[in-house]
C-alpha positions, 0 to 999 in steps of 0.5 A: 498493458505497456511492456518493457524491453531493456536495450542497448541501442537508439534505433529501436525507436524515434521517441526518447524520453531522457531522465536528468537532475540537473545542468552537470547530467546534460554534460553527460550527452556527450556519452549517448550516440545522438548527435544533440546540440547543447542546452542552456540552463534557461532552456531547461534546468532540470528541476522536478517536472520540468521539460523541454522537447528536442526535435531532431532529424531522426529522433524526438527526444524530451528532457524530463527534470528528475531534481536534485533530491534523486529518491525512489519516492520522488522519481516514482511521483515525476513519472506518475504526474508525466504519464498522466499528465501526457496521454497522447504526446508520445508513440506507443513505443518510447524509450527511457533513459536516465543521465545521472552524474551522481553515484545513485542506484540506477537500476532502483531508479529506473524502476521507481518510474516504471512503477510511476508509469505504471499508475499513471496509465491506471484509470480509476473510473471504472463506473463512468458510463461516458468513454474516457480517452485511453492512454497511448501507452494502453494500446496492445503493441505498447512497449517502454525500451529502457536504454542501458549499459550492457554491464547492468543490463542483468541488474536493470531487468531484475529490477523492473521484473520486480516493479512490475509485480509490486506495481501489477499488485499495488494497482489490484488492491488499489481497485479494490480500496476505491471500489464503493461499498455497495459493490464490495461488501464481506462475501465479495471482498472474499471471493476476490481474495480466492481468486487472486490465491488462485491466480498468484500461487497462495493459499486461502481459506475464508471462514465464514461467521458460523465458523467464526462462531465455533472459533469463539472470534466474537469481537469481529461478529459483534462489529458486523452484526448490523450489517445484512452481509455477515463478517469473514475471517481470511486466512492467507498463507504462503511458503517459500520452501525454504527450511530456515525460512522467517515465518512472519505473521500479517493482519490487516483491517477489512471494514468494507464500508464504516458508517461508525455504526450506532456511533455514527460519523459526520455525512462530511466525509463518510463517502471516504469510508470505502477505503477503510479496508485499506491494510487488508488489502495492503496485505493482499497486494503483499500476498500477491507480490510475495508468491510471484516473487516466490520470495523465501519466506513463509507468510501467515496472513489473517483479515478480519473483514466486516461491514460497520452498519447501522441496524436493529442488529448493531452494538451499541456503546455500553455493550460488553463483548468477549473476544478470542483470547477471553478479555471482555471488552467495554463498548464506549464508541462503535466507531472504534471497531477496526481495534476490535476485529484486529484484537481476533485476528492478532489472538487467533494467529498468536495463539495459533500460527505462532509467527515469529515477527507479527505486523498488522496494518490499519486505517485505525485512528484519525488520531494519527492523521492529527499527527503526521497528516498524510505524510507517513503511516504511525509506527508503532512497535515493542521491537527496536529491531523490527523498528529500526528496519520497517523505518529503513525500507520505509525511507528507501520505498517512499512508504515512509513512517514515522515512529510513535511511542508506547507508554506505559501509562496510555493503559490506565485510559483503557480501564473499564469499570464493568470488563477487562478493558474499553476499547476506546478512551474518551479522551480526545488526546492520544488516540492513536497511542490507546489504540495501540495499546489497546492491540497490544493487549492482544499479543500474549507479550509476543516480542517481535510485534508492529503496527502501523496506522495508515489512515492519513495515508492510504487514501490521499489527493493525486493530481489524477482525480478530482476527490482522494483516491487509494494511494496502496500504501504498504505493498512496496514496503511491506514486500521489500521488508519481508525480501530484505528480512 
């Protein structure tokens, strides 16, 4: 695995790559103890991606354009596309340093591309018989020297301290959510998550679907009951040990693989449909980034996890469900089962844990993809407050949101003739609002609650893979959120 070191010198080695945004950061040479000629603007402009190599007596030194538009986001996806892109151009001990004429976060930046080489170097293909050619920069003695000033070293390293642990949990859950469905299923899924309990510093208890029955969580049975591996429900918890600590509550979806059941998707994309456990893992990796960091907060995490099967077992739409907080629930669509097992989780840690902020995250609706493509997750929230700021760290994290309302009047399209409610509308307009409202029956009016649909962004297109592939959506933002509460 690639290790940093901060330094203030050049002579820790020959290969340098220099991070500028444009033609006025070049002014910036001067500064640097390299004896480097001027380069012209037709040589290099600086724009995103751009290069030029410099071969000079004692150094081999490339120019890599950052663009004007400097962000976290943007930064992290130049250094993701270089590393990938460049397996085998520069020596297992390289340095990095960023000229930058402008008043930016330097220390957030240079953390932004190590988190950018970080998943750059990640190989996805753990299932290939054939050997692929392995990164340089995955060699034992592999070492990045970040080059900075001694008045911000300390800042610096605390800042790649923090990147590495939210890069090392973004690449686990990553794992995770493109690992297919014959290899994780419920019991699996568990045991990985005890595991990383173990290994990060949280505590985990698995209920298994006997417990679930005692529990009265028959929303999230009745969703995997088609399937020969039972549903679990996942309870995650952490303390920071502080006594004025926030307690906040997290819920994400686990459906191992969704077949849409007796409702069943197009054959289309339904290979896609291992990801559908996108925001259990988000939470995971949030979990894991959050004890290493030994952040000051106390974290109750619950993750309804199941398999949507097809079988002789399997609801069937017209079905009628209870849940855990007593509301019967009209079956219309079996394809609209993430809302049924997150109406069990959001109740069971309500009723139970009382949080004082609750947000759950899911691949939810495809509804929200009709929406804002794969360019943001649906926010959805009865908080302006708690809004406000999940929007903020959204913009500076580059996991970016956007807010969508939630009217009143969606409720009258989740009335049921024979239950309480149906879980879904039949419409073909506002899905991702119904399906909102439809959770929101879930929190006893709780005031400080959120959702976030994160199906148009959690599995996406990279120029690392030929298909879409887990893009782990949600740990950066959700762990900045909670160290910034």
């Amino acid at each position: 695995m690639l290790k940093y070191e901060t330094v203030t010198d050049f002579s820790v080695c020959s290969d340098w790559i220099i991070g500028v945004s444009g033609q006025t950061d070049l002014k910036l040479l001067k500064n640097l103890p390299l004896d480097i000629p001027d380069i012209s603007e037709k040589d290099f402009s600086g724009e995103t991606g751009s290069q030029f190599l410099l071969n000079l007596k004692d150094y081999r030194i490339l120019f890599l354009g950052l663009g004007e538009n400097l962000h976290f986001s943007s930064v992290q996806k130049t250094f993701r596309q270089f590393t990938f892109q460049n397996k085998e151009k520069f020596n297992e001990k390289t340095g990095l340093v960023f000229l930058l004429h402008e008043a930016v976060s330097l220390p957030r930046l240079l953390e932004a591309a190590w988190q950018g080489i970080q998943t750059g170097i990640s190989n996805i293909g753990h299932w290939k018989t054939s050997t692929s050619i392995s990164h340089i920069w995955e060699k034992e003695d592999a070492c990045l020297y970040v080059y900075t000033g001694a008045s911000m070293q300390a800042e610096i390293k605390a800042s790649l301290h923090q990147g590495t642990i939210i890069g090392q949990a973004r690449n686990k859950i990553c794992h995770l959510i493109n690992t297919p469905g014959n290899f994780l299923n419920p019991a699996s899924f568990g045991s990985v998550i005890e595991e990383m309990g173990k290994e990060a510093g949280f505590n985990v208890q698995i209920y298994d679907s006997q417990d679930l029955q005692k529990k009265g969580l028959h929303a999230l049975l009745a969703v995997g009951q088609g399937s020969k591996t039972p549903p679990i429900l996942a309870c995650l918890s952490y303390d920071g040990g502080k006594t004025d600590q926030k307690h906040i509550g997290l819920v994400g979806k686990g459906v191992t693989f969704d077949t849409g059941g007796v409702s069943i998707k197009s054959s289309t994309n339904m290979h896609f449909m291992k990801s559908d456990m996108s925001g259990a893992a988000a939470v995971l990796g949030t979990f894991q980034a959050v004890a290493t960091l030994q952040l000051p907060v106390k974290l109750t995490g619950f993750l309804p996890i199941a398999e949507n099967a097809i079988g002789s077992y399997a609801i069937r739409p017209g079905d009628i469900l209870s849940s855990y907080n007593g509301k019967s629930i009209e079956v219309i669509d079996t394809d609209a089962e993430g809302r049924l097992i997150l109406a069990d989780a959001l109740s069971y840690l309500i009723r139970n844990y009382n949080p004082d902020v609750i947000l759950d995250i899911a691949t939810l609706t495809g509804s929200i993809v009709g929406a804002l493509g794969n360019h943001a997750a649906g926010l959805f929230s009865n908080n302006d407050d708690l809004a406000h700021h999940l929007m903020a760290i959204g913009k500076s994290s580059g996991d970016q949101l956007w807010r969508m309302p939630l009217f009143e009047a969606i409720k009258d399209d989740l009335k049921s003739d024979v239950a309480d409610l149906r879980n879904f509308s039949g419409l073909p307009t506002a899905g991702s609002i119904s399906a909102a409202k439809f959770l929101e029956e879930f929190i006893d009016q709780h005031p400080a609650w959120a959702h976030l649909d994160i199906a148009g962004v959690a599995f996406d297109k990279t120029e690392m893979t030929q298909l879409k592939s887990a893009t782990g959506f949600g740990v950066r933002l959700l762990t900045e959120w909670i160290a910034n509460l």
